[in-house]
Each structure stands twice: as C-alpha cells, then as structure tokens.
C-alpha positions as CSV (number, residue, x, y, z in Angstrom):
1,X,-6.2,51.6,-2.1
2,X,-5.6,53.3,1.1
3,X,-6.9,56.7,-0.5
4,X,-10.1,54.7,-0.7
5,X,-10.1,53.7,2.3
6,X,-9.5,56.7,4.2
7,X,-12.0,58.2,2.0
8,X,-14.6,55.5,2.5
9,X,-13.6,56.3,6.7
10,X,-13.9,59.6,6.2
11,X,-17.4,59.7,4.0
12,X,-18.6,56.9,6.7
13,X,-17.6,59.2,9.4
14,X,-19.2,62.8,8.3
15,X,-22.3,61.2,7.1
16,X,-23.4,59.2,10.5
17,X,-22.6,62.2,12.2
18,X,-23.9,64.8,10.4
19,X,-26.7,63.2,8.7
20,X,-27.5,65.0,5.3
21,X,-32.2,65.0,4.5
22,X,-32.8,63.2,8.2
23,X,-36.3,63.5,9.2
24,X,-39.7,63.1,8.4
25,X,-41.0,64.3,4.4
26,X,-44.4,66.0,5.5
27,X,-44.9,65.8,1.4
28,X,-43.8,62.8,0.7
29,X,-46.2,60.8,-1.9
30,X,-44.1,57.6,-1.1
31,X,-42.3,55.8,1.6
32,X,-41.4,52.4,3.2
33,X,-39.7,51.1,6.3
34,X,-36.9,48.5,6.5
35,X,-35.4,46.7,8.9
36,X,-32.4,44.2,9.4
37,X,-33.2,41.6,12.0
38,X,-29.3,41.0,12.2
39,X,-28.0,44.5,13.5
40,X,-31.1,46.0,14.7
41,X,-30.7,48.5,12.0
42,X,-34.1,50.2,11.2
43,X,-35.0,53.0,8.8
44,X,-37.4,54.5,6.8
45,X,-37.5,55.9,3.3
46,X,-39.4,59.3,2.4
47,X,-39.7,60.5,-1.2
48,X,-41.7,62.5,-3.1
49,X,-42.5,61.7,-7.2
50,X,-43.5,64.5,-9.4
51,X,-43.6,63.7,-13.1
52,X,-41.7,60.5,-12.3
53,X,-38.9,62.2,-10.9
54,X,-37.5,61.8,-7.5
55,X,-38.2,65.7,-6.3
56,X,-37.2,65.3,-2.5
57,X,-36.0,62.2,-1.1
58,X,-35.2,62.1,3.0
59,X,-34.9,59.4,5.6
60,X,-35.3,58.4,9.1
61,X,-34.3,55.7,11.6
62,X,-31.3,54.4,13.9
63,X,-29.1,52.1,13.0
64,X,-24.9,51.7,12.4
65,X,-22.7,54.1,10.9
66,X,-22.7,52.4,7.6
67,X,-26.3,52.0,7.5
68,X,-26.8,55.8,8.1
69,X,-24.3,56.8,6.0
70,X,-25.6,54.6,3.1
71,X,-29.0,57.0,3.3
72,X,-27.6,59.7,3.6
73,X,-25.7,59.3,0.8
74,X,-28.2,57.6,-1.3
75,X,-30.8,60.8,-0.5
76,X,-28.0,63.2,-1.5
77,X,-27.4,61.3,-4.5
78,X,-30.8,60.7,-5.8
79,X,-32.4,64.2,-5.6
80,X,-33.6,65.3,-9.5
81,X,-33.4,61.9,-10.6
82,X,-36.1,60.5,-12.6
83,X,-37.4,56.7,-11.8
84,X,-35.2,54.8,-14.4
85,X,-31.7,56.8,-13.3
86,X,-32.9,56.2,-9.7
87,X,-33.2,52.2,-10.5
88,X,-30.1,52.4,-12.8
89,X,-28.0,54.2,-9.6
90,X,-29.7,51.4,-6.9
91,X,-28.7,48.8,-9.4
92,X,-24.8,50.0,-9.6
93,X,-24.4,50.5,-6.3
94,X,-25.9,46.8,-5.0
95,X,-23.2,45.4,-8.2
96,X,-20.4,47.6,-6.6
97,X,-21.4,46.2,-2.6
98,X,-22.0,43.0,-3.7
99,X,-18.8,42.7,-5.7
100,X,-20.3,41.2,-8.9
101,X,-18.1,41.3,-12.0
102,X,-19.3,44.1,-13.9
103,X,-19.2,46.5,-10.3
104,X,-16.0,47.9,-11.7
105,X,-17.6,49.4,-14.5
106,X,-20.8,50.2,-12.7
107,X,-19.3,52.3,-10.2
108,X,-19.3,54.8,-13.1
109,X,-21.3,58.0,-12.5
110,X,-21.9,56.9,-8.4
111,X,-20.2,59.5,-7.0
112,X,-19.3,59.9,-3.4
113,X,-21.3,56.4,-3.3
114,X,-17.8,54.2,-4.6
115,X,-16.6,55.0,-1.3
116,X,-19.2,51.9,-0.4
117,X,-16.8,49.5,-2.5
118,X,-14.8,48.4,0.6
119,X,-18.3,46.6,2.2
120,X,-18.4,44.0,-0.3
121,X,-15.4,42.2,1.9
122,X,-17.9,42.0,4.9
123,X,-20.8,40.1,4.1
124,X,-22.6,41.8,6.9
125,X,-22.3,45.2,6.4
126,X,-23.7,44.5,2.5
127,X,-27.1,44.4,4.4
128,X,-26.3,47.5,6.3
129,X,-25.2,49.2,3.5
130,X,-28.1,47.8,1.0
131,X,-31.1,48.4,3.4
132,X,-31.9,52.3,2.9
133,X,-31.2,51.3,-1.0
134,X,-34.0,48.5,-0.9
135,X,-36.3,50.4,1.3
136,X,-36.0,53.2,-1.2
137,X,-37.1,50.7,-4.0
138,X,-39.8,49.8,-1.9
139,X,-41.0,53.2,-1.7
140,X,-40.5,53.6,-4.9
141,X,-42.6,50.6,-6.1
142,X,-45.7,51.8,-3.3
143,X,-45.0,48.4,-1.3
144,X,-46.5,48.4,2.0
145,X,-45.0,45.5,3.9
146,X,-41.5,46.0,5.9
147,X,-38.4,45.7,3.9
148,X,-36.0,43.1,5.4
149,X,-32.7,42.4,4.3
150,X,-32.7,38.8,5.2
C-alpha cells in the first residue's frame, strides 16, 4: 500500500506541475466548463471527435493539485479512444474514486489513473478528482450549461 501511495504522490506531483495537453484546442468540435463551488476549482474540457473517436483531447483551468492532475491524466489517457471506451474509462475511474464494490475489478485497463484510488477516503477530493471527468462527459454529450460537482 505504500508503493501506491508514493506512486499516487508522485503521479499527483509531476502532473500539477508539469501539466501534460494544457491549453486551449483551437480545433476542438467539443468542449464544456466545470466548476466546483467547494474548492474554487475551475476547468474546462477541449476535445475534438472525428469518426466518434476522441482524436485530441486538452484542458484548461486553475484549480488543486488533484484536480489538475486528474485532467491531465484523463487527456493523456483518452487520446485514440472511441466514444464508448472513453465512457467505459470515465465510468471505471468514478467506481475506483468513489469506492463502489466492483472498483477493484474496474481499475483494470486504467493505467496511471489507479493511482486515483487513494481519493475515495476523502470525500472532498472525489469532486476534485471527478470534475475534469464530468466536464469531459459534458463535452462529450454537447451540453452547454456549467458542469458542477455539487
């Protein structure tokens, strides 16, 4: 367990500070903005579909460490992936951060993103974690209105 965690600090760490697909997607075809009222976090989801695949996905906004790092990720993780792998991956990770029974099982195939597992025990930080994810599914869907995670 303490591999994990110094993995999850480590993956946390790199990824608020170096940022992987920050900025604006001239191209994008998509995008959304989110917000959490709790934290102040803030952030907004670029992506551009081509033959209902995710071709470039990027992201912009301020927020915690977890909340950036949970884009940045999520951006690196989704690139190539068509709509349904993209909603199967979103749906895994929320089961992993929330902590629902089958998340063991459903942190299969997520990559660098089961590093996340450890937010589950803070309540809080599951809406950090969750927003870039529910923006993204936003986007995805063409919503218009702000994404909240309250």
């Amino acid at each position: 367990m303490s591999d994990l965690r110094d993995l999850y600090q480590e993956v946390i760490l790199d990824h608020n500070k170096r940022p992987r697909n920050f900025g604006k997607l001239e191209e994008a075809n998509r995008s959304a903005e989110g917000y959490n009222p709790l934290c102040g976090d803030r952030v907004i989801i670029y992506v551009r579909l081509e033959n209902g695949a995710v071709q470039e996905v990027r992201f912009e906004g301020t927020g915690c460490a977890i909340s950036k790092a949970s884009a940045s990720v999520m951006t690196e993780s989704l690139k190539g992936k068509s709509l349904a792998e993209a909603e199967a991956i979103f749906r895994r990770f929320h089961d992993l951060v929330t902590g629902k029974p089958e998340a063991n099982s459903a942190s299969q195939g997520l990559g660098k993103l089961v590093v996340f597992a450890g937010v589950r025990d803070y309540p809080a930080r599951v809406k950090c974690a969750t927003l870039a994810w529910h923006t993204l599914a936003a986007a995805l869907k063409g919503e218009s209105k702000t994404v909240s995670t309250e």
